[in-house]
C-alpha positions as CSV (number, residue, x, y, z in Angstrom):
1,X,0.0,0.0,0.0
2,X,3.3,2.6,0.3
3,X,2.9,3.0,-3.7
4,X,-1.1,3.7,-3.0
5,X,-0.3,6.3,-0.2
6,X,2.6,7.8,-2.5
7,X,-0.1,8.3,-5.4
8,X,-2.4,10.4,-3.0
9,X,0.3,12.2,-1.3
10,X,1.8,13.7,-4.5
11,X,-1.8,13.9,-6.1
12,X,-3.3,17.4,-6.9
13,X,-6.3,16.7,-7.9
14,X,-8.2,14.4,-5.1
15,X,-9.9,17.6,-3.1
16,X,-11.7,18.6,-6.0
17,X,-12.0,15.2,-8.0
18,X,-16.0,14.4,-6.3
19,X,-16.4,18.1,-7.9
20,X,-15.2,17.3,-11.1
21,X,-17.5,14.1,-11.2
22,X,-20.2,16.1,-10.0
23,X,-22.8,13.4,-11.3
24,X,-21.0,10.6,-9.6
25,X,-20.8,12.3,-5.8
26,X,-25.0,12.6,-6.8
27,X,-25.7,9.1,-7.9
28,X,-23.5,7.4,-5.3
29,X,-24.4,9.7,-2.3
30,X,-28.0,9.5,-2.9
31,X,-28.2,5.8,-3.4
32,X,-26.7,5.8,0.2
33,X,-29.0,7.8,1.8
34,X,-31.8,5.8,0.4
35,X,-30.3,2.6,1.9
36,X,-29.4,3.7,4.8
37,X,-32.1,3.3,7.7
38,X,-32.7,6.3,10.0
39,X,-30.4,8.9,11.8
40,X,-27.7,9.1,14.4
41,X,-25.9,5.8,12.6
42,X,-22.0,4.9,13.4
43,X,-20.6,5.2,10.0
44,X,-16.8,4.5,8.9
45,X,-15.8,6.5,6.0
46,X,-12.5,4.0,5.2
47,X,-10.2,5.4,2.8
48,X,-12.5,8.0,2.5
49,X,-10.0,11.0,0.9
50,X,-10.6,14.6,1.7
51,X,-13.8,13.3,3.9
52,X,-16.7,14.4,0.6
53,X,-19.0,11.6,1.9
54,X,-18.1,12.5,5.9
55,X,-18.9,15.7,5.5
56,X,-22.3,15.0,3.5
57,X,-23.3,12.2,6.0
58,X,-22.0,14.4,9.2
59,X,-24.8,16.6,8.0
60,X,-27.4,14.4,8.1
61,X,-26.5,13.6,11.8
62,X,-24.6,10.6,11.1
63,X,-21.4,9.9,13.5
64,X,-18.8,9.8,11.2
65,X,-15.4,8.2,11.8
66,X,-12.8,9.0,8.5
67,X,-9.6,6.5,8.0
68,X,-7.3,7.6,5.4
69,X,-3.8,6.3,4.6
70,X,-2.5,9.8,3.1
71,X,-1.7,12.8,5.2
72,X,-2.1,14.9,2.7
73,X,-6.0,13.8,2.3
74,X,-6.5,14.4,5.9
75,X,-5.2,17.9,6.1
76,X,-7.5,18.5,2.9
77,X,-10.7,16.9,5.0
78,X,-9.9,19.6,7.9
79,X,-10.0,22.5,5.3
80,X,-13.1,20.9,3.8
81,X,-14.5,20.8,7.1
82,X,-13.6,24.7,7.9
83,X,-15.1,25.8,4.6
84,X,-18.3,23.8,5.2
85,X,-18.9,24.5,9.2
86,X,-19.0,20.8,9.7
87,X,-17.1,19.1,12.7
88,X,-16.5,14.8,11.5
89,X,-16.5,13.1,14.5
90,X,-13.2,11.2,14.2
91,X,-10.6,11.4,11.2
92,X,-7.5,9.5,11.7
93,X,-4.5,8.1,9.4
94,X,-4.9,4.2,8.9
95,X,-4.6,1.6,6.4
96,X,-7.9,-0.6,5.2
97,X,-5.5,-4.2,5.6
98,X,-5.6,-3.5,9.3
99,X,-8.2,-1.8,11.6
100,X,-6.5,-3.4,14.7
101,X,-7.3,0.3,17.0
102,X,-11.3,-0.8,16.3
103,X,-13.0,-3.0,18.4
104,X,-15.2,-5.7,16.7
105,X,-18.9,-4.5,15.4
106,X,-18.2,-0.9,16.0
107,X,-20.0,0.6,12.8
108,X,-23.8,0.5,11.2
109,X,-22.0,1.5,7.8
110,X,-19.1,1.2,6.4
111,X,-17.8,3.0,3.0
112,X,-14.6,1.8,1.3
113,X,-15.0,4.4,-1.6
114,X,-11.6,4.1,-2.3
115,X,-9.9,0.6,-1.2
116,X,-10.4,-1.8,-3.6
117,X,-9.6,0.2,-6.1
118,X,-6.3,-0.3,-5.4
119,X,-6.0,-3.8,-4.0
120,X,-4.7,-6.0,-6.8
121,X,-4.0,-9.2,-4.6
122,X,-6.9,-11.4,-3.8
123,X,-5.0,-12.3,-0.2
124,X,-5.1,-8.3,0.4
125,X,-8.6,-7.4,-1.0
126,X,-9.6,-10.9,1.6
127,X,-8.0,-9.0,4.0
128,X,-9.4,-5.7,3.5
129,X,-13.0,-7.5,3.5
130,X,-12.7,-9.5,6.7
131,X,-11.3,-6.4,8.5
132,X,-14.8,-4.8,7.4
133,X,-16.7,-7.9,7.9
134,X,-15.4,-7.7,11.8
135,X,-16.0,-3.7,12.5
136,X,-19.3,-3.9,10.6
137,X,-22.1,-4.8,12.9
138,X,-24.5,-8.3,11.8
139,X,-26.9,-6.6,9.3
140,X,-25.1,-3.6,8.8
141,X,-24.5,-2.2,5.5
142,X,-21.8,-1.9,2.8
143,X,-20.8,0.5,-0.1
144,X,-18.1,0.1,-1.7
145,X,-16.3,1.8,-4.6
146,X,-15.3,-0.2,-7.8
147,X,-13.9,0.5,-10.8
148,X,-15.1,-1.7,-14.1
149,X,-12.8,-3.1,-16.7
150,X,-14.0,-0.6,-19.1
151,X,-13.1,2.2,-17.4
152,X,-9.0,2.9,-18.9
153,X,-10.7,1.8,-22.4
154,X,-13.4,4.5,-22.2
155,X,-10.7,7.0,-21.1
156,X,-7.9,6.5,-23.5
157,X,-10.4,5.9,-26.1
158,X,-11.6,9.8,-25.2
159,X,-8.3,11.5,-24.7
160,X,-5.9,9.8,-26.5
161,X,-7.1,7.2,-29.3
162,X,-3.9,7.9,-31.1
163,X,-2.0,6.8,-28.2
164,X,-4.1,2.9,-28.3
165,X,-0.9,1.1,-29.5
166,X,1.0,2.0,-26.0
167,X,-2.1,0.9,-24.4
168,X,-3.5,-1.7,-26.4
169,X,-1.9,-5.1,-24.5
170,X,-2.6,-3.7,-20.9
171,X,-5.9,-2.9,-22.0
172,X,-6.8,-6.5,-22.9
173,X,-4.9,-7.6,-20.0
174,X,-7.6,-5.5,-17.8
175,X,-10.5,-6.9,-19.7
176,X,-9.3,-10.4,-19.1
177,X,-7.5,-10.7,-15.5
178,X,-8.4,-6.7,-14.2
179,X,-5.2,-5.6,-13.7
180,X,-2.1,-5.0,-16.0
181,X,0.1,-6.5,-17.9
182,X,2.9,-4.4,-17.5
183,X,3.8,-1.3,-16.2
184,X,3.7,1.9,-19.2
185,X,4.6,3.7,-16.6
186,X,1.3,5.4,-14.8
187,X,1.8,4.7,-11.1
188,X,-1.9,5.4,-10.6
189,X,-3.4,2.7,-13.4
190,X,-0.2,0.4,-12.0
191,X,-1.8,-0.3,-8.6
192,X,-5.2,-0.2,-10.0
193,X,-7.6,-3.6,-10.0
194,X,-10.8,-3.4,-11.8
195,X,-13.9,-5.7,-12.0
196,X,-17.2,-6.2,-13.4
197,X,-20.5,-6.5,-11.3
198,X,-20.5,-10.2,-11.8
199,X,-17.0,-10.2,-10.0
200,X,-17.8,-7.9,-7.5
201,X,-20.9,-9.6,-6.4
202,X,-19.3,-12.8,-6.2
203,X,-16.7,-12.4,-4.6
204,X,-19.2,-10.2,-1.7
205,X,-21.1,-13.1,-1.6
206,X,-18.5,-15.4,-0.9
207,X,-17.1,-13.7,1.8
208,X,-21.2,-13.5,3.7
209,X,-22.8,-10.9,2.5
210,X,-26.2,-10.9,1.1
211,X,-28.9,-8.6,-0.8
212,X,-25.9,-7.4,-2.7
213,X,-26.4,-4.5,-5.5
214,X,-24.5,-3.1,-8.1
215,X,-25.2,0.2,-9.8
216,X,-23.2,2.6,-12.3
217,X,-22.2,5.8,-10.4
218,X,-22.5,7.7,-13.2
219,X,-25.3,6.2,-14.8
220,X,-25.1,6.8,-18.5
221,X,-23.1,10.3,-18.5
222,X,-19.4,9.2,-17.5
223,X,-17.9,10.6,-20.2
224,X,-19.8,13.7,-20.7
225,X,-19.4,14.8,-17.1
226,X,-17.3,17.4,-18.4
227,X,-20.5,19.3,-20.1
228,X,-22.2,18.8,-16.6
229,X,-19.1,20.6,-14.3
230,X,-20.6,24.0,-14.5
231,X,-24.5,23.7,-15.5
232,X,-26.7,25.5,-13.3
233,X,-28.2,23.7,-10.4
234,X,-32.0,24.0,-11.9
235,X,-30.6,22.1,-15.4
236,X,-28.4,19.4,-13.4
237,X,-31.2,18.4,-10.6
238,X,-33.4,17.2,-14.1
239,X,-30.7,15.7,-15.9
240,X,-29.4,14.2,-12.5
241,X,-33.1,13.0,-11.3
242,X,-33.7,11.4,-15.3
243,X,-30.0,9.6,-15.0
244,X,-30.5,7.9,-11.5
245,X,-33.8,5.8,-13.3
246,X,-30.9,4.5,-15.4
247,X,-28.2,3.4,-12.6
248,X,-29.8,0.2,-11.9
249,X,-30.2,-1.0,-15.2
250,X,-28.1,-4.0,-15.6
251,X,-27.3,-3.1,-19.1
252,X,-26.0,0.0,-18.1
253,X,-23.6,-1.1,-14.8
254,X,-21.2,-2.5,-16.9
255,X,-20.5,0.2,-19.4
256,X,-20.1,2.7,-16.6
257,X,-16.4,3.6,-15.8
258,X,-17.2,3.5,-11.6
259,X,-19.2,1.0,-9.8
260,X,-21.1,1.2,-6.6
261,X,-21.8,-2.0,-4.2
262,X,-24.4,-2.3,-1.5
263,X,-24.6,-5.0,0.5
264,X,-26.0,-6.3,4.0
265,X,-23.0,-7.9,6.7
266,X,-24.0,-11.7,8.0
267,X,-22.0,-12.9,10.9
């Protein structure tokens, strides 16, 4: 996980990156809230960045506990909290492989909007699960953040189709095993897995946990976002509202470049 925390550490972009995907923070936040039952809830936000989904959930009354493994995110999370009056109840610097300083069936929720986005080991990602399998409380709920084996495709295929022949064998590599073949030298895509709903939910499932869901966090606008950045609120509530009706689709989860699981912990 060093690489992982050196990505975020030198990384730029992450405070405004939920901003950026505007539609994605919108679909993914709101799909929480709607499966989340009642107020005052225990949540862990684990590798949770500069705290966008604490802060969110901190305001609908929700103790929120942050874990990040990047300084740098954590000292972004405080400024978010100073520009948006919101005190997180906890925000700490840890590692998802081991939540040793939390006692068993601490949490209602747990988010790992971040973790297994970077866990290309299947020993590692078991070990990121059974440490949230044994904070999580029996029946309590988790989202987590994926990213699909068509997300690098749909990117380079965007921004740089000339450059496909540097790409072309990792690309298949992704499709087939979800990681890379070799490096090409993007530390970011090199400690990168990715998966499709079917491997997501089996692999969930395997591991005890039931009523699982998959949905595309952008539904169908990933790579238009960009026109969405700066629309005006009235515009982007009717676009946003008409896209959620597609995020469930299960010919649309797939095609979308971020995935979103939900799922219910059995002990």
């Amino acid at each position: 996980m060093e690489q992982v925390k050196e990505i975020y550490e030198k990384y730029d972009g992450e405070y405004n990156r939920l901003i950026r995907h505007r539609m994605e923070f919108y679909i993914n936040l709101r799909y929480i809230n709607e499966n989340i039952p009642g107020k005052n809830l225990r949540i862990l936000d684990l590798g949770g960045g500069v705290g966008r989904y604490s802060v969110a959930l901190t305001k609908e009354g929700h103790e929120v506990t942050l874990i990040d493994l990047s300084e740098k995110n954590l000292e972004e999370a405080h400024r978010l909290c100073r520009e948006e009056g919101v005190n997180i109840y906890r925000m700490e610097l840890g590692n998802a492989l081991d939540l040793s300083s939390i006692k068993d069936d601490s949490f209602d929720i747990v988010l790992a909007m971040g973790p297994f986005y970077h866990i290309k080991e299947e020993s590692l990602r078991i070990q990121c699960i059974n440490e949230i399998k044994r904070v999580l409380k029996n029946d309590g709920k988790l989202f987590s953040a994926h990213l699909s084996k068509c997300a690098f495709f749909k990117y380079i295929a965007k921004a740089m189709p000339e450059d496909i022949d540097k790409y072309y064998d990792n690309l298949h590599h992704i499709i087939d095993t979800g990681i890379k073949k070799y490096s090409d030298g993007d530390i970011f895509t090199d400690n990168t897995y990715c998966e499709n709903s079917e491997n997501i939910l089996e692999f969930m499932g395997e591991h005890s946990f039931s009523e699982g869901q998959v949905i595309a966090s952008e539904g169908l606008v990933d790579n238009i976002e960009d026109n969405l950045q700066e629309l005006k609120d009235e515009y982007f509530e009717k676009i946003a509202e008409l896209n959620y009706r597609f995020c469930k689709d299960p010919h649309a989860v797939n095609a979308a470049s971020h995935l979103l699981y939900k799922g219910v912990n059995k002990k």
